[in-house]
Backbone as JSON Lines, residues from 0, in Angstrom:
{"i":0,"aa":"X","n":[-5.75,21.64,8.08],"ca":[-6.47,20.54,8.71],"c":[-5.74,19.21,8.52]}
{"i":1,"aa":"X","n":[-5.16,19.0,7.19],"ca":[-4.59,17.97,7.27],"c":[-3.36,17.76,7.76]}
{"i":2,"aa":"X","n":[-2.23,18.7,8.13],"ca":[-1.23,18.91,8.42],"c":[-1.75,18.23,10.52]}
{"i":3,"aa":"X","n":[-2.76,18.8,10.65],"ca":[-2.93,17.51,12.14],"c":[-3.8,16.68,12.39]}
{"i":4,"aa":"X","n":[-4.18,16.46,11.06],"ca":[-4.85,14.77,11.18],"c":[-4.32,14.03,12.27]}
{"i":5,"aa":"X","n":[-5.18,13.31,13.11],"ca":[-4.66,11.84,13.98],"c":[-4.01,11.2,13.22]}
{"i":6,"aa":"X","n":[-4.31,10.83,12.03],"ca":[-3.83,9.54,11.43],"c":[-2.21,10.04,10.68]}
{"i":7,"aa":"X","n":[-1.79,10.55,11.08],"ca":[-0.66,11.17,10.28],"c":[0.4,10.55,11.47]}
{"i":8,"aa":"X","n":[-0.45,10.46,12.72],"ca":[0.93,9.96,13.42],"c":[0.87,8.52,13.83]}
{"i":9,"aa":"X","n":[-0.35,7.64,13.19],"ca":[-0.27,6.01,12.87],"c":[0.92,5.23,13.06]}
{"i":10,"aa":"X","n":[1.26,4.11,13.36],"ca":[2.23,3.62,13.02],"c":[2.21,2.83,11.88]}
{"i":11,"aa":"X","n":[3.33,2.34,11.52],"ca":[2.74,1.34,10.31],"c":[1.4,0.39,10.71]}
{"i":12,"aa":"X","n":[1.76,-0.67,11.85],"ca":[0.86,-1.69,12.21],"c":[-0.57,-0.96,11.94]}
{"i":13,"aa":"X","n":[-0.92,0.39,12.75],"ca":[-2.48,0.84,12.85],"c":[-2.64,1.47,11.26]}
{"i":14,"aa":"X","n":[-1.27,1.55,10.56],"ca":[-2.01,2.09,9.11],"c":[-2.13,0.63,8.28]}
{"i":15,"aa":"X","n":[-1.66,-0.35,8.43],"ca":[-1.81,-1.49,7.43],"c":[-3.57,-1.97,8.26]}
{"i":16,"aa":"X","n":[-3.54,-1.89,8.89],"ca":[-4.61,-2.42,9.43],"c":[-5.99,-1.86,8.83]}
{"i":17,"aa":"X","n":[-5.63,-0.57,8.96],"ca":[-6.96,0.64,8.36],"c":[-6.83,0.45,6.47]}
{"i":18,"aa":"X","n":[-5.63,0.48,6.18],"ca":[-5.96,-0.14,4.7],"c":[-6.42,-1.35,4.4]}
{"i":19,"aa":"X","n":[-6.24,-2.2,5.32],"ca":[-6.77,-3.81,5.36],"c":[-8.47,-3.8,4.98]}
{"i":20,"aa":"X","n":[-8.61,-3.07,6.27],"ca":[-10.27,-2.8,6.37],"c":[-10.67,-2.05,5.16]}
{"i":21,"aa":"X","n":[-10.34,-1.38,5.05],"ca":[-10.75,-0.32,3.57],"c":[-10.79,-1.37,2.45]}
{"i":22,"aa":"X","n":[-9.73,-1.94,2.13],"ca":[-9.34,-3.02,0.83],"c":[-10.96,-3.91,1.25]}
{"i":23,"aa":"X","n":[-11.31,-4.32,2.27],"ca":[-12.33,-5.34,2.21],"c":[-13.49,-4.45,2.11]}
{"i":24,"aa":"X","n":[-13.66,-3.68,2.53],"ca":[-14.63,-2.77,2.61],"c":[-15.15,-2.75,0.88]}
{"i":25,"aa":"X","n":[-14.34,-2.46,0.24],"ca":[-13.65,-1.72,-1.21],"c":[-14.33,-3.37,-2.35]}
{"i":26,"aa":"X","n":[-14.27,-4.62,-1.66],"ca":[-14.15,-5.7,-2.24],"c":[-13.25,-6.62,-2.46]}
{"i":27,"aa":"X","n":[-12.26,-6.69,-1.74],"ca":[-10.99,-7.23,-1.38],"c":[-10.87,-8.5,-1.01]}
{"i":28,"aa":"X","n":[-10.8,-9.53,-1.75],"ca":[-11.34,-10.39,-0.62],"c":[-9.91,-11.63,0.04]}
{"i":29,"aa":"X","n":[-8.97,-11.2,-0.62],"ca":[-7.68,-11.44,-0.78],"c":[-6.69,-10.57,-0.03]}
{"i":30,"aa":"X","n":[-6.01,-10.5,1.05],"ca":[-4.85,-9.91,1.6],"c":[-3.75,-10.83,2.25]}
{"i":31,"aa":"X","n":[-2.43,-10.29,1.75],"ca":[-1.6,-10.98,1.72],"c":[-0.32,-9.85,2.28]}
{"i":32,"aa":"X","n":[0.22,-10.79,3.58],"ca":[1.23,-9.9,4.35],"c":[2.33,-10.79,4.94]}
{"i":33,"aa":"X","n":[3.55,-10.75,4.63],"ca":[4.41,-11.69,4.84],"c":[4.72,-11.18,6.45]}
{"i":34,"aa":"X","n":[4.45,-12.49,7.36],"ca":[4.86,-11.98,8.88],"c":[5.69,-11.85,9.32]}
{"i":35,"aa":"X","n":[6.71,-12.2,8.72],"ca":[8.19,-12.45,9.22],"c":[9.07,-12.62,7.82]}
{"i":36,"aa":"X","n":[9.33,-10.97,7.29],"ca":[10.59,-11.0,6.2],"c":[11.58,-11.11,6.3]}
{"i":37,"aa":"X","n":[11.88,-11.58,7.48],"ca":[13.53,-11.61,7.65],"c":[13.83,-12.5,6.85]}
{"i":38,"aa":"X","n":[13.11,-13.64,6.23],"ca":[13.34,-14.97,5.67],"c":[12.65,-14.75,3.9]}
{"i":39,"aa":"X","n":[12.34,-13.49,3.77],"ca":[11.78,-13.28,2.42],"c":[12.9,-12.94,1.84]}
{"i":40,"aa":"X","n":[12.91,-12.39,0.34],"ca":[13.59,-11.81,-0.42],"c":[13.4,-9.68,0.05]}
{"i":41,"aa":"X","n":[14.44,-9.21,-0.18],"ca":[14.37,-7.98,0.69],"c":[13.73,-7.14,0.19]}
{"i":42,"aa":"X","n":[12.47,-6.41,0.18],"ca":[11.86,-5.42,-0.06],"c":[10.82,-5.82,-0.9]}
{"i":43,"aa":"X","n":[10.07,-6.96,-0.97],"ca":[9.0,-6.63,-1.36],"c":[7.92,-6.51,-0.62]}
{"i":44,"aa":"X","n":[6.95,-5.72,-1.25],"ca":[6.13,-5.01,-0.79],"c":[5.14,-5.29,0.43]}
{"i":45,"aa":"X","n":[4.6,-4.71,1.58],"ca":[3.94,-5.21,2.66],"c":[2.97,-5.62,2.51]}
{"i":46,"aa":"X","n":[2.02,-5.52,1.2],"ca":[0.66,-6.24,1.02],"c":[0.62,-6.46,-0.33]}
{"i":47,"aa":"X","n":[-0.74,-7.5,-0.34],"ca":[-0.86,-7.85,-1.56],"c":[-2.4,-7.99,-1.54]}
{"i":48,"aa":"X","n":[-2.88,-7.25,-2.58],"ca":[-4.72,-7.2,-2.27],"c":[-5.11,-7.82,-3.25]}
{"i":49,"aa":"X","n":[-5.68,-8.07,-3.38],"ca":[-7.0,-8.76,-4.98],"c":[-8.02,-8.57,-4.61]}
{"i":50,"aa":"X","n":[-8.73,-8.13,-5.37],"ca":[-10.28,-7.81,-5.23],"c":[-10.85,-9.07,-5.74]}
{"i":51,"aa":"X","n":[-12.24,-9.29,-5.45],"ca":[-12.84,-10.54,-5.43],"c":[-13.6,-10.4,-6.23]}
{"i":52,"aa":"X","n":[-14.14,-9.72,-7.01],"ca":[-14.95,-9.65,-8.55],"c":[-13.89,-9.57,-9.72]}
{"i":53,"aa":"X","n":[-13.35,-8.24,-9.85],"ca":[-12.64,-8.05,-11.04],"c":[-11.37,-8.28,-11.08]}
{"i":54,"aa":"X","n":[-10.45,-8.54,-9.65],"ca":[-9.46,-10.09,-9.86],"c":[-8.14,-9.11,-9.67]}
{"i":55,"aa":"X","n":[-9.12,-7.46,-9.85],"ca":[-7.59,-6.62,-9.79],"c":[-6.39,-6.99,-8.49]}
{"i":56,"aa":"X","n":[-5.25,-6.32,-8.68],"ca":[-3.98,-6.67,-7.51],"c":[-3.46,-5.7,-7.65]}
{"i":57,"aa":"X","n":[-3.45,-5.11,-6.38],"ca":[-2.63,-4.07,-5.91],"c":[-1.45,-4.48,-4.79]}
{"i":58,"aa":"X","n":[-0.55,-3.93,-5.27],"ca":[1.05,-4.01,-4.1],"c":[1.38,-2.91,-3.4]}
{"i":59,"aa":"X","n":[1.44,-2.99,-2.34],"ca":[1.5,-1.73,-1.54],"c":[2.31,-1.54,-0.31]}
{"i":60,"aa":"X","n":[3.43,-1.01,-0.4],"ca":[4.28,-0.72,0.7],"c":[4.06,0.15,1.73]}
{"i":61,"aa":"X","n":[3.96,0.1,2.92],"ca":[3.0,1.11,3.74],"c":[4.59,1.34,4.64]}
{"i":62,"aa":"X","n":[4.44,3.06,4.59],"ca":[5.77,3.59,5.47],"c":[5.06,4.45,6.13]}
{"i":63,"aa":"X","n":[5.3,4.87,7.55],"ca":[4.92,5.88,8.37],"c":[5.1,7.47,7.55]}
{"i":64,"aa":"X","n":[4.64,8.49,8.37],"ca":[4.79,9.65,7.45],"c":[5.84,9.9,7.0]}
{"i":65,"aa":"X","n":[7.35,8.93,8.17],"ca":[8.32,9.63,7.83],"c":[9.47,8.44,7.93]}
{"i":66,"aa":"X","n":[8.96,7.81,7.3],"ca":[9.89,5.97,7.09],"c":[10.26,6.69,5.72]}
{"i":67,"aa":"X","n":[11.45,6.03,5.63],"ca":[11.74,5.59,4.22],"c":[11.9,4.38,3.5]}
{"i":68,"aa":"X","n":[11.92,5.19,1.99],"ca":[11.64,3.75,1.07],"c":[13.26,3.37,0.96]}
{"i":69,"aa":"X","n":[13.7,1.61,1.46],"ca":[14.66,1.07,1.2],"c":[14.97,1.21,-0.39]}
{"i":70,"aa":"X","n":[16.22,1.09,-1.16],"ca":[16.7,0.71,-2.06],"c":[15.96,-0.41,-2.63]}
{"i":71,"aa":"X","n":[15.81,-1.53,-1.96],"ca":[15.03,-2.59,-2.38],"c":[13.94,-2.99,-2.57]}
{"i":72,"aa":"X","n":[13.01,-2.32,-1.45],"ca":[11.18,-1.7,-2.25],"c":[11.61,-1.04,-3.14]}
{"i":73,"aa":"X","n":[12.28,0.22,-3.47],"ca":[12.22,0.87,-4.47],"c":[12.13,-0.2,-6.12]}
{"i":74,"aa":"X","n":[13.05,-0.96,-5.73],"ca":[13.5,-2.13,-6.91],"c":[12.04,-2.7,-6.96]}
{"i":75,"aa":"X","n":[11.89,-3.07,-5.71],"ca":[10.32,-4.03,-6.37],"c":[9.64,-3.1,-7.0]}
{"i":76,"aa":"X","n":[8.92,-2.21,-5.84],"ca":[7.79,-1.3,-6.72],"c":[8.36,-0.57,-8.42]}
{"i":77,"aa":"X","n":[9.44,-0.16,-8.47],"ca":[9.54,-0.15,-9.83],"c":[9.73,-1.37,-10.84]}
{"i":78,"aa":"X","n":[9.88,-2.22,-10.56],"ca":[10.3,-3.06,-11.5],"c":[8.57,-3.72,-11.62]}
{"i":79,"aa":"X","n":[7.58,-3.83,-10.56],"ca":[6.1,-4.84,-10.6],"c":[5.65,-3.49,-11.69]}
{"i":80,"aa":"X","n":[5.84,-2.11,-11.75],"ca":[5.07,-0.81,-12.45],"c":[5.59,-1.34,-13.51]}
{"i":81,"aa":"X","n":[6.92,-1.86,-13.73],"ca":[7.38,-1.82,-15.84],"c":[6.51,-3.38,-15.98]}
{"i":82,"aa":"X","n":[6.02,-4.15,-15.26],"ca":[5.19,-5.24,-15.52],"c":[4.06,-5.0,-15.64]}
{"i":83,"aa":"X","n":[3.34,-4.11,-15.42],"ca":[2.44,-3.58,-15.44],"c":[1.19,-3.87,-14.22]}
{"i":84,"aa":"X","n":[1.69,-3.82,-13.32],"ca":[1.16,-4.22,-11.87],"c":[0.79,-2.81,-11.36]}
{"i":85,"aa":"X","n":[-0.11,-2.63,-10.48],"ca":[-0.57,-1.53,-9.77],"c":[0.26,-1.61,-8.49]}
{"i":86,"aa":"X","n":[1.43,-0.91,-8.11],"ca":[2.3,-0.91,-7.13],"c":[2.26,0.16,-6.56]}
{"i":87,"aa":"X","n":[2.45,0.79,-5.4],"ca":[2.4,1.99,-4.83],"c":[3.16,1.81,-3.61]}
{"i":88,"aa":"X","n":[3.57,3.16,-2.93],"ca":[3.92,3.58,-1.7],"c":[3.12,4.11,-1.47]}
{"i":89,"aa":"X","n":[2.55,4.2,0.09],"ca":[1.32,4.57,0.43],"c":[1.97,5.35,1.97]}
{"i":90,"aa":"X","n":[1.84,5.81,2.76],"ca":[1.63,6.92,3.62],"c":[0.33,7.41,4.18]}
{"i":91,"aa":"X","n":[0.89,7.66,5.34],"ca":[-0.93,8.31,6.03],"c":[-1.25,9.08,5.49]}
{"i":92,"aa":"X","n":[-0.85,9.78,5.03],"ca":[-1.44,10.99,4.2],"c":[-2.23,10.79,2.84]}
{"i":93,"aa":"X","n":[-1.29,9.47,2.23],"ca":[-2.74,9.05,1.17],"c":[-3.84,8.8,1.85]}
{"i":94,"aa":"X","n":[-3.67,8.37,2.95],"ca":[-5.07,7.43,3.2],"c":[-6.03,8.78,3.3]}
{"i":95,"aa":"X","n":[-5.57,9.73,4.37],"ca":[-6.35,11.22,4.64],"c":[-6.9,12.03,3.13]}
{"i":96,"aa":"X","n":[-5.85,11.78,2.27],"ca":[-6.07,12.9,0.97],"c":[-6.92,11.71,0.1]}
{"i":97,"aa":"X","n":[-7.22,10.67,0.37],"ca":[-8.24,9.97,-0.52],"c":[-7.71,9.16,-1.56]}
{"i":98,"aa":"X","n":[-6.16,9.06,-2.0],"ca":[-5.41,8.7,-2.66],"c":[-5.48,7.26,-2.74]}
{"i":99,"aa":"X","n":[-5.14,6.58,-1.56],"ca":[-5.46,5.3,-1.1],"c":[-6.87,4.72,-1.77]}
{"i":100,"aa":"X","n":[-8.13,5.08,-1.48],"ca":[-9.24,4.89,-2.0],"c":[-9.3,4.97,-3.4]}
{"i":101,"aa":"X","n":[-8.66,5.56,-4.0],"ca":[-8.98,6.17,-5.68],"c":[-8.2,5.07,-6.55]}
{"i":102,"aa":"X","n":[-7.12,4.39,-5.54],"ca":[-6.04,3.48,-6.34],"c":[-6.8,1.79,-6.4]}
{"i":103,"aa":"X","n":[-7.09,1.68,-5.47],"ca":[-8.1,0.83,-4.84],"c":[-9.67,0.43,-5.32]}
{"i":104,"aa":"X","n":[-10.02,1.91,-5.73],"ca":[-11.54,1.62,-6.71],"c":[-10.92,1.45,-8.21]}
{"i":105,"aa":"X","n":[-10.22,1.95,-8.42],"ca":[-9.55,1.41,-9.92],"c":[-9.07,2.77,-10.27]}
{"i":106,"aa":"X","n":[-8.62,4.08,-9.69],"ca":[-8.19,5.37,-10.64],"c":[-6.99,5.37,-10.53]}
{"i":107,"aa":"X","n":[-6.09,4.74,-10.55],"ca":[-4.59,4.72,-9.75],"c":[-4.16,5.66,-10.56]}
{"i":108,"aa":"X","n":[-3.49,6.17,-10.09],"ca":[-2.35,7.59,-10.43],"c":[-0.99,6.95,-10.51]}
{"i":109,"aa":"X","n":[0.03,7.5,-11.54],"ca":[1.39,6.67,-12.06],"c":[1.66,7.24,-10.04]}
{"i":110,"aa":"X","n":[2.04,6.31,-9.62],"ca":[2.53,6.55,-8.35],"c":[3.95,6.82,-8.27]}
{"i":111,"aa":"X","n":[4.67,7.35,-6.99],"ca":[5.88,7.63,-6.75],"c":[6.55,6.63,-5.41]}
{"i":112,"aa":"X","n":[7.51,6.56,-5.69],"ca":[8.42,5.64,-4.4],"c":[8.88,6.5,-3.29]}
């Protein structure tokens, strides 16, 4: 069933969007998306959430099922994890397998790049 989920063939734009909504949904009251990185520093991450009670921040790089992670997200998201930041790569398939949600209510799993 999950192997033909709709949402597996999302693009980034319709998956940042559906995590957008979720993050507020969730208590989010903070999202942060640089519109134009050509002028950022290279690879950090596509969002930035804070929840609006308990202040948590999550970083989250959103790649299609079958994007890859640059060299230079890799650098961010590992280097914000040895700071002790909640950083992740995220994929449609978290969002489908519930992964997304669990990191988001506070169960985060040591994530992978």
């Amino acid at each position: 069933m999950m192997k033909n989920h709709p949402a597996l063939l999302w693009s980034e734009a319709t998956f940042q969007s559906q995590v957008i909504q979720l993050a507020k949904t969730l208590g989010y009251t903070l999202t942060y998306h640089t519109a134009d990185s050509r002028r950022s520093n290279p690879g950090f991450p596509d969002l930035v959430l804070v929840h609006g009670r308990s202040g948590k921040i999550v970083f989250a790089e959103l790649k299609t099922q079958t994007g890859r992670v640059s060299p230079g997200q890799e650098s961010w998201i590992n280097g914000l994890r040895r700071g002790g930041a909640t950083a992740e790569v995220w994929r449609p398939i978290d969002y489908v397998s519930g992964q997304i949600i669990r990191v988001l209510r506070g169960g985060a799993v040591v994530g992978r790049a």
